[in-house]
C-alpha positions in Angstrom: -6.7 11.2 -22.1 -3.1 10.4 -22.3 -1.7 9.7 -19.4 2.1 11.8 -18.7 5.2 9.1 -17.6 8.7 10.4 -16.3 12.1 9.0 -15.1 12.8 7.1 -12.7 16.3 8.2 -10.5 17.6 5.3 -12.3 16.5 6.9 -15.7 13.8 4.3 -16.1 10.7 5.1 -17.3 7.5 5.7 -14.8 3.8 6.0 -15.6 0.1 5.7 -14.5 -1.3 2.3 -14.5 -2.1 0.7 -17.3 -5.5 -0.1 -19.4 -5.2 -4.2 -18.9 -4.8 -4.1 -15.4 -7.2 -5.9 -12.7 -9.8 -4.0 -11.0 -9.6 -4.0 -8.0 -12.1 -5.8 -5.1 -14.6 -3.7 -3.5 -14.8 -4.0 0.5 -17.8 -6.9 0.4 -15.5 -8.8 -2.0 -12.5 -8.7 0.6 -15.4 -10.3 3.6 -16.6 -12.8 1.0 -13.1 -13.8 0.3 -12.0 -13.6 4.0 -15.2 -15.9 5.2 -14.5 -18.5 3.0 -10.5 -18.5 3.8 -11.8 -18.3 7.4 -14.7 -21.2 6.9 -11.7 -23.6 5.7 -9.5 -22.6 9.0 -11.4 -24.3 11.8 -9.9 -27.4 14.3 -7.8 -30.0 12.2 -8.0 -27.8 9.1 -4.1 -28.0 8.7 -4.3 -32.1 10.0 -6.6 -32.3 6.8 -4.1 -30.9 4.8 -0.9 -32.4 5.4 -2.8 -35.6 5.1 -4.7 -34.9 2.1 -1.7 -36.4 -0.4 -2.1 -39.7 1.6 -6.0 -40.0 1.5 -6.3 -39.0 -1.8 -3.2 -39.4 -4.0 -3.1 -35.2 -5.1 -1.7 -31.9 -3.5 -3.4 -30.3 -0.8 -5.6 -27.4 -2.0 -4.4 -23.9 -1.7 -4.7 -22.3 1.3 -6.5 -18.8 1.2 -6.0 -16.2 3.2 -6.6 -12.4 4.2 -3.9 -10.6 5.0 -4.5 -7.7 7.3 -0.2 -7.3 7.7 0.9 -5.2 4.7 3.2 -6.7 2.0 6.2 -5.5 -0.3 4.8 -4.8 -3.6 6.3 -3.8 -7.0 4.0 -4.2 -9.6 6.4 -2.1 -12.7 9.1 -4.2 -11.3 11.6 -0.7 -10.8 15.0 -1.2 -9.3 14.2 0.1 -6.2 15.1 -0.7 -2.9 12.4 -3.4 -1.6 13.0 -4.8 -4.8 14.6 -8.2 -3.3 11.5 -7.8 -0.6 8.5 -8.8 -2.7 5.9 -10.5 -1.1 7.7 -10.6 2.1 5.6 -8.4 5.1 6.5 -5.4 5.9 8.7 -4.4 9.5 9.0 -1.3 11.0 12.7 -1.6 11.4 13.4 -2.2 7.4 13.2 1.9 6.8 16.0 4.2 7.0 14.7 7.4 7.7 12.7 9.2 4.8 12.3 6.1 3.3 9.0 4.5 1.8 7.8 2.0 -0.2 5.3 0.8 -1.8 2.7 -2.2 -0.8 -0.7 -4.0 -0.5 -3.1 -4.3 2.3 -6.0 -6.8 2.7 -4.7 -8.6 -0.3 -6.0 -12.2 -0.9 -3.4 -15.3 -0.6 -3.4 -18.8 -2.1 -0.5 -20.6 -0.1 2.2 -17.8 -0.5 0.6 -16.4 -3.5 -0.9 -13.1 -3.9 -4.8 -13.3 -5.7 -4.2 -10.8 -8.2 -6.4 -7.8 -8.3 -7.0 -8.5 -4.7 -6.6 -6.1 -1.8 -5.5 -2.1 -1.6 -2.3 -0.8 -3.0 -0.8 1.7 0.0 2.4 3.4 0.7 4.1 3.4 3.5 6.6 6.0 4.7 9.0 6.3 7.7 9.1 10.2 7.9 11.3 12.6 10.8 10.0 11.6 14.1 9.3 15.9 14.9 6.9 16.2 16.8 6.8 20.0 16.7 6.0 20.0 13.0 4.0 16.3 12.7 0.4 17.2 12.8 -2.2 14.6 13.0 -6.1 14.5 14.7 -6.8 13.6 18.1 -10.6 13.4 17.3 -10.9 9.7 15.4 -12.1 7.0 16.5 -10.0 3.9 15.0 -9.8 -0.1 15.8 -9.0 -1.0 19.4 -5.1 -1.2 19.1 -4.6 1.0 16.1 -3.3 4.3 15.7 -3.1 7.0 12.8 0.8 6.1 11.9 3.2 4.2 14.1 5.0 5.7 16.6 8.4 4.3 18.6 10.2 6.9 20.8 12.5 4.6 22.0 13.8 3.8 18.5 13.0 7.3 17.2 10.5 5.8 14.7 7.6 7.0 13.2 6.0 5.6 10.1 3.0 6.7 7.9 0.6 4.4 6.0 -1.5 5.9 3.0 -3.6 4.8 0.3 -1.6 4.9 -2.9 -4.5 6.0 -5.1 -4.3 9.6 -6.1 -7.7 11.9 -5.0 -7.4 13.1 -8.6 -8.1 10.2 -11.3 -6.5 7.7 -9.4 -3.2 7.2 -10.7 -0.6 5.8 -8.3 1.0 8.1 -6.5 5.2 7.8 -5.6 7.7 8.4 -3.0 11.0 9.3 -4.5 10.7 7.9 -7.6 10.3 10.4 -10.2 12.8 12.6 -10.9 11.6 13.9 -14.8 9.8 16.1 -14.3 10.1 17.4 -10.8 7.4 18.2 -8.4 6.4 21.5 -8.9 7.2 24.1 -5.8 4.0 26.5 -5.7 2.1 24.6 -2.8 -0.9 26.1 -1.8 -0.3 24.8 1.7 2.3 24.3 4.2 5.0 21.6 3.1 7.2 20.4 6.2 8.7 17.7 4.3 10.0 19.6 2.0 10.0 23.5 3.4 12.0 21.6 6.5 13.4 19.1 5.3 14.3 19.1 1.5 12.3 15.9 1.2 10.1 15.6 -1.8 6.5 14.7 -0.7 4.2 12.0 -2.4 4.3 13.1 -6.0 1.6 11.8 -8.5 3.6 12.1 -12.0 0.5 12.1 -14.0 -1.2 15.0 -13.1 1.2 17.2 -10.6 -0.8 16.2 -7.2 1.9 16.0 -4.3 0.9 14.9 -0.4 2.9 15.5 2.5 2.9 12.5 5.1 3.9 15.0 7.8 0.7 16.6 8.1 -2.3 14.3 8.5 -5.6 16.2 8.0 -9.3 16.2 7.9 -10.8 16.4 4.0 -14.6 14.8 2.6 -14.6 12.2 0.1 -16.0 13.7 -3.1 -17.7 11.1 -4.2 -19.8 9.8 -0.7 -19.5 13.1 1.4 -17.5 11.0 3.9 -14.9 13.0 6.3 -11.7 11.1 6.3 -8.4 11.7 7.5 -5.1 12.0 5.2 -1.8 13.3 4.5 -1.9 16.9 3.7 -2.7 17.7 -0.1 0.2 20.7 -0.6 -0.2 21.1 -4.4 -3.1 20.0 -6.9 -4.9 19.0 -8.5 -7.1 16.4 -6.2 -10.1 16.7 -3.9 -8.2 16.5 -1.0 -5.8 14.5 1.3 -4.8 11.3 0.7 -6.6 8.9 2.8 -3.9 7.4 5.5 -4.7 3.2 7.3 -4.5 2.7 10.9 -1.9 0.9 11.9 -0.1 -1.3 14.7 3.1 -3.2 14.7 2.8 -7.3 15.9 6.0 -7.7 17.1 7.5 -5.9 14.5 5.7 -6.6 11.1 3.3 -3.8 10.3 -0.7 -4.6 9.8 -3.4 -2.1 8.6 -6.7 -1.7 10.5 -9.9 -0.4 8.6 -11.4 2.8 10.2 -14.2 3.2 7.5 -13.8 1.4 4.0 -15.3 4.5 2.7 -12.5 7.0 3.3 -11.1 4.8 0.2 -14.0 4.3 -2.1 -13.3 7.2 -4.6 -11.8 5.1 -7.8 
């Protein structure tokens, strides 16, 4: 099936991912991975490795770890702009409002460099702090810590993590990238974002699906029957919502928290 592309604001192209790419880890690969990284982390571990030139005349080897904090990505390379912010983690102060970007949770790292093909491409969002028109579940049960987005009254910040893999054929999904063609306006359900605000929601280019972060919802993973929460699907095609990450801010950097691995199994 070919796969549609469109512009860019910048008038660069934009399209679905492409055939050579790396598949990406299941769940038990991520544990594997993180036990060893965490097998290699014990007392003296980093003693042993700032001596290891001297004992035995070669670099250190590579230090692997899991990274739970979410990370600047930009696999197309688009001038966008986190561009300059690549591989750096991701802080709740670097959004102006409506902003978002895209990024990778639970990826694997040697030293400072990310394992290709390792850990979950997400987007995160810094939508209107509304609280008369945000919607999200009471009723879910996440990590000690976490919530369902990222809330800071004081600094009138609220910020939305989702799972950048579209419920319908799993192309990756955009925030304000695409501007050829536009999203299409018949939602067939309440859009906030962009019936309040003007704001374009999460637009898949390849296939029309749009999301809106401003509404988090129940939906059921087609392909395991799982009930998962997401942001709102307001125009098709897809199964539902698109599966949002827990999250918490340490100090300010933002980490991801896994509520069920199978909300994202669906690709």
């Amino acid at each position: 099936m070919a796969q549609a592309t469109g512009r860019l604001e910048n008038g660069s192209p934009w399209g679905a991912k492409t055939a050579g790419e790396s598949k990406r880890w299941t769940r038990r690969d991520w544990l594997k991975a993180s036990a060893m990284a965490g097998a290699s982390a014990g007392a003296g571990t980093l003693v042993g490795l700032a001596l290891y030139p001297t004992l035995f005349g070669t670099p250190a080897p590579p230090r692997t770890v899991a990274r739970e904090s979410l990370v600047y990505t930009n696999p197309a390379n688009l001038d966008v702009w986190w561009k300059g912010l690549v591989n750096r983690e991701v802080s709740v102060t670097d959004f102006q409002e409506w902003q978002g970007a895209s990024a990778l949770w639970q990826g694997i790292f040697q030293d400072a460099t990310w394992v290709e093909g390792t850990g979950l491409p997400v987007l995160v969002i810094r939508v209107k702090r509304d609280t008369a028109n945000f919607q999200a579940p009471s009723d879910v049960s996440v990590p000690s810590g976490f919530s369902l987005y990222y809330d800071d009254p004081g600094r009138d910040l609220r910020i939305v993590v989702v799972f950048d893999r579209s419920t319908y054929l799993c192309c990756y999904p955009g925030w304000h990238l695409v501007t050829n063609p536009p999203p299409l306006r018949d939602y067939i359900a309440y859009s906030p974002t962009y019936e309040l605000y003007g704001q374009d929601p999460i637009y898949d280019i390849c296939h029309g699906g749009q999301w809106d972060p401003m509404i988090l919802e129940w939906g059921t993973n087609s392909r395991n029957n799982t009930a998962y929460v997401g942001a709102r699907m307001v125009h098709g095609p897809g199964f539902g919502p698109l599966p949002v990450v827990s999250v918490r801010a340490d100090g300010d950097l933002v980490v991801g928290g896994m509520i069920d691995p199978r909300w994202y199994q669906y690709c």
